[in-house]
C-alpha positions in Angstrom: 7.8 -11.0 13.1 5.2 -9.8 10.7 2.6 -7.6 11.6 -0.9 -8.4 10.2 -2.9 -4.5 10.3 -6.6 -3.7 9.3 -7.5 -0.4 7.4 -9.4 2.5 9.9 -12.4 2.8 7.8 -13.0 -1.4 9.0 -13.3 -0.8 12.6 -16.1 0.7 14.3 -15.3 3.1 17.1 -15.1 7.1 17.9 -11.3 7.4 17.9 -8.2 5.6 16.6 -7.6 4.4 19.9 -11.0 2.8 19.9 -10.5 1.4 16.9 -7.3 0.0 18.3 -8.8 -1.8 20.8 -11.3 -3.8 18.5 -8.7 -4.3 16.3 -6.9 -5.8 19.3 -9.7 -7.9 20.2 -9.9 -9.0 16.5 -6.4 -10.5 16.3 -4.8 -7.8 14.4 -1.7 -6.1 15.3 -2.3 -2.6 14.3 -4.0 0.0 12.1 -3.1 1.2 8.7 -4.5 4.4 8.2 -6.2 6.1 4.9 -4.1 9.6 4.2 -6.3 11.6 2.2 -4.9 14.3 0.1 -5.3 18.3 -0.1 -3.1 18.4 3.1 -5.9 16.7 5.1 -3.9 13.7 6.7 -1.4 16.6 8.1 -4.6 18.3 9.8 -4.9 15.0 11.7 -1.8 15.1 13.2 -3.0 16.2 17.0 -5.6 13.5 16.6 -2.5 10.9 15.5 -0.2 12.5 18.0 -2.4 11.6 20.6 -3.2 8.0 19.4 0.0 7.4 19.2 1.2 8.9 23.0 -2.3 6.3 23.9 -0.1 3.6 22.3 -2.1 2.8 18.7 0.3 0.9 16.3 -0.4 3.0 13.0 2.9 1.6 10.7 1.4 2.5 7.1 -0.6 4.5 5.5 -2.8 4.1 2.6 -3.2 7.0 0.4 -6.6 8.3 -1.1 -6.1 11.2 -3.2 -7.9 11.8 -6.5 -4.2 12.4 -8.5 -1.2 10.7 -8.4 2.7 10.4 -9.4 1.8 9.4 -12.9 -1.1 11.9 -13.8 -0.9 13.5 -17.3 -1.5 17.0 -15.8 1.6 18.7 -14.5 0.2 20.8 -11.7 -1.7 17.2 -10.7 1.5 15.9 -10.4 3.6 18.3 -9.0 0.4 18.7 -5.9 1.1 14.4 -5.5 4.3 14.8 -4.7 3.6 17.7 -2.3 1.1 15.9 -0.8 3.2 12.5 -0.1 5.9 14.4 1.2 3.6 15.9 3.6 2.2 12.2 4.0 5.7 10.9 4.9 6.6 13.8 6.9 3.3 13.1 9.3 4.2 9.3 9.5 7.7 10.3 10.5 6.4 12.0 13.2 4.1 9.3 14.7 6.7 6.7 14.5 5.2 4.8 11.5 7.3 2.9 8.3 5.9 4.4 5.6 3.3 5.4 3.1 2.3 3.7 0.1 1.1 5.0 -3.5 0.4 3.8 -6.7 1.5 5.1 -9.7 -1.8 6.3 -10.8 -5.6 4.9 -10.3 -8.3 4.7 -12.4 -6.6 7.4 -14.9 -5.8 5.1 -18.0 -6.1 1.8 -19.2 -5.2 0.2 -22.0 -7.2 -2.6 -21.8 -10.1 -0.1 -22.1 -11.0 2.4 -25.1 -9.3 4.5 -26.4 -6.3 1.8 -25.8 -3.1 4.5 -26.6 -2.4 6.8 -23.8 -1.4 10.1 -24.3 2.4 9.6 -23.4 4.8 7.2 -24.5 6.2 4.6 -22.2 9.5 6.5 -22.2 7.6 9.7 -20.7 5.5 7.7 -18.2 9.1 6.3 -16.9 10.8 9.7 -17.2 7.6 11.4 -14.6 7.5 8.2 -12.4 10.7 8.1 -11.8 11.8 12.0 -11.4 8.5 12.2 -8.6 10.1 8.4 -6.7 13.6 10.1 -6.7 12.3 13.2 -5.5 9.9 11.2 -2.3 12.7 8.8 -2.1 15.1 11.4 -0.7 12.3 13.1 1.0 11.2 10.0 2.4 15.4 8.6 3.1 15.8 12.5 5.1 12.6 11.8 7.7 13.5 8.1 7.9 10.5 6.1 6.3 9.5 4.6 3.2 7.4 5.6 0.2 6.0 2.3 -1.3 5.2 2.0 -4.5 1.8 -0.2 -5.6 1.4 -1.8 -8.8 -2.2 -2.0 -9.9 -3.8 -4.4 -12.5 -4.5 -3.9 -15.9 -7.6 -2.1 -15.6 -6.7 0.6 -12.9 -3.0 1.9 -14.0 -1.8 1.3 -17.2 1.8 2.1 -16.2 2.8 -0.7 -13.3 1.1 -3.6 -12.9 3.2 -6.5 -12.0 6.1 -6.6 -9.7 8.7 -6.6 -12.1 7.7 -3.5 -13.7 8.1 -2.1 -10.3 11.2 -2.6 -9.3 12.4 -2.4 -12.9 11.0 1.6 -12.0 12.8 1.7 -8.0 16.0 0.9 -10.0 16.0 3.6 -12.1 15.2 5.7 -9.3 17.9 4.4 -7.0 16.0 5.3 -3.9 16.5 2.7 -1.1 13.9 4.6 0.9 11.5 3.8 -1.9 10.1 0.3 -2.0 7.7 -2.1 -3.5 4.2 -2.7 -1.5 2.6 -5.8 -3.5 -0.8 -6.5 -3.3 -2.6 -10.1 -3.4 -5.3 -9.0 -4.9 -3.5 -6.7 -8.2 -1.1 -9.5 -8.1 -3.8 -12.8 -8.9 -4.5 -10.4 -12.0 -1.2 -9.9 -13.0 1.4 -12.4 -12.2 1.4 -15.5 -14.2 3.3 -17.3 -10.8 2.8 -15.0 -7.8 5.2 -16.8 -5.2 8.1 -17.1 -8.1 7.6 -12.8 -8.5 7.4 -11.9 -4.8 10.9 -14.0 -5.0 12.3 -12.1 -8.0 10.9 -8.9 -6.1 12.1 -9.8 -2.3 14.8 -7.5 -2.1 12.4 -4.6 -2.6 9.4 -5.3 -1.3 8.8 -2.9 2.1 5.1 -3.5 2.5 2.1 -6.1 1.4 -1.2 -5.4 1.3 -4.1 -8.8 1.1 -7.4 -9.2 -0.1 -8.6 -12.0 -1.7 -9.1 -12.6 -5.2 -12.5 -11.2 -5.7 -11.3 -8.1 -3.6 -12.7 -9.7 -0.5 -11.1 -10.2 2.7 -8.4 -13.2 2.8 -10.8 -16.6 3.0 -13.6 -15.5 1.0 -11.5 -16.3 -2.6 -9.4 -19.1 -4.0 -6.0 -17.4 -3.5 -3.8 -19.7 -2.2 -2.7 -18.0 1.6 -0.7 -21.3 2.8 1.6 -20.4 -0.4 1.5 -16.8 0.2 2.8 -17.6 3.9 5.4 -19.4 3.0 6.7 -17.4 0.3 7.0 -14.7 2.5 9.0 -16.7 5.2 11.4 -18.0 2.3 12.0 -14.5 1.7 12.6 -13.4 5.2 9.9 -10.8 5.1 9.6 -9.3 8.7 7.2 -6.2 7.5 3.4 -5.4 8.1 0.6 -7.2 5.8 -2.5 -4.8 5.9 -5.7 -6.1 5.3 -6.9 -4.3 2.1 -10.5 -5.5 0.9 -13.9 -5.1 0.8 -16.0 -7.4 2.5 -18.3 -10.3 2.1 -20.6 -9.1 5.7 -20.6 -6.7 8.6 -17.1 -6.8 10.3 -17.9 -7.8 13.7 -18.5 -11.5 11.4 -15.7 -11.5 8.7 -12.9 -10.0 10.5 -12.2 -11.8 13.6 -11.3 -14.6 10.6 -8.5 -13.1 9.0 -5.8 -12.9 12.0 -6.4 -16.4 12.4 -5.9 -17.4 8.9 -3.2 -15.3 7.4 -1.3 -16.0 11.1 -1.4 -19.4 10.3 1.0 -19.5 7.4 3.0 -15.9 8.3 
């Protein structure tokens, strides 16, 4: 059965179990938290322990860091992986899935001046996939995840549509490393998105919706009936995590999106 989550940051409330509750009384299913870099989502781990001994369902993470995988520095790099395997290590330990990435964010586009990054395709492959092999066995040895995120155009010039991603989780050869497509990234990028979450299905781990303004599911024109039922034609049994701003105050746009993305899941 798939599990439709909200972001923390969404829901008002002192603690995560707090937060649990109105996410409870919203209709969702659990909580996917933000894991902030600089080794600060391992200093939460007594406040996780104890939401999850109180029962919070916290599957997935989400990770904000201000460097990536992909990043053109070395060091920047290196401190990503560092930081996800910590990510996946503190996720491990609270009895979540997994923790999801992009390559990069908001480093390089080439949609955008000066239009030719500083590495070649071939060397944005070679550093993408050396860091997934290295979380994948990290990630395989604390049984999770790491999912990978393709971005649109304008955020990550390195993966952007779904193919691209798994074209990457191949090279790697990581089954604990999997694809987590977004609705949003994908309305950008996918000419057909049901037929690529098909072409994708064996990979996919994680989704993430928003709608195709970046608000919550609803307040767009992406079709969520044919989302639905893609995802049941492909058997997908994992979380969907609401991933979005949003068009008012919570307490109002919220309570909607259980009951519309549970009508076609």
């Amino acid at each position: 059965m798939t599990v439709i989550t909200v972001q923390e940051q969404h829901l008002p409330g002192a603690s995560l179990e707090e937060k649990f509750d109105q996410a409870l009384e919203w209709g969702f299913g659990g909580i996917e938290l933000r894991s902030a870099g600089n080794l600060e989502f391992e200093a939460r781990l007594p406040e996780l322990r104890r939401a999850r001994a109180a029962g919070v369902v916290m599957p997935t993470a989400c990770v904000e860091m201000s460097h990536f995988i992909g990043a053109f520095d070395d060091e920047l790099r290196k401190d990503a992986v560092v930081q996800l395997k910590s990510q996946l290590s503190v996720m491990a330990e609270i009895g979540g899935r997994g923790v999801m990435t992009p390559a990069s964010y908001g480093m390089f586009s080439r949609r955008l001046p000066p239009f030719v990054p500083p590495r070649t395709e071939e060397q944005d492959t070679a550093v993408l996939v050396e860091a997934l092999a290295l979380l994948g066995g990290h990630a395989a040895s604390e049984g999770v995840e790491l999912y990978l995120e393709p971005l649109n155009r304008y955020e990550d010039h390195m993966v952007n549509r779904l193919a691209d991603g798994v074209r990457l989780l191949k090279l790697a050869g990581q089954d604990a490393v999997k694809l987590a497509p977004d609705t949003y990234h994908m309305n950008i990028e996918e000419s057909d998105p049901a037929e690529a979450l098909q072409e994708a299905a064996d990979y996919i781990g994680h989704v993430q919706a928003s709608d195709s303004n970046r608000l919550e599911p609803g307040a767009g024109h992406i079709d969520w009936a044919l989302f639905g039922a893609t995802l049941k034609s492909i058997g997908y049994q994992g979380t969907v995590a609401l991933e979005s701003r949003l068009s008012g105050p919570a307490a109002e746009v919220l309570p909607r999106v259980p009951s519309l993305l549970g009508r076609y899941l």
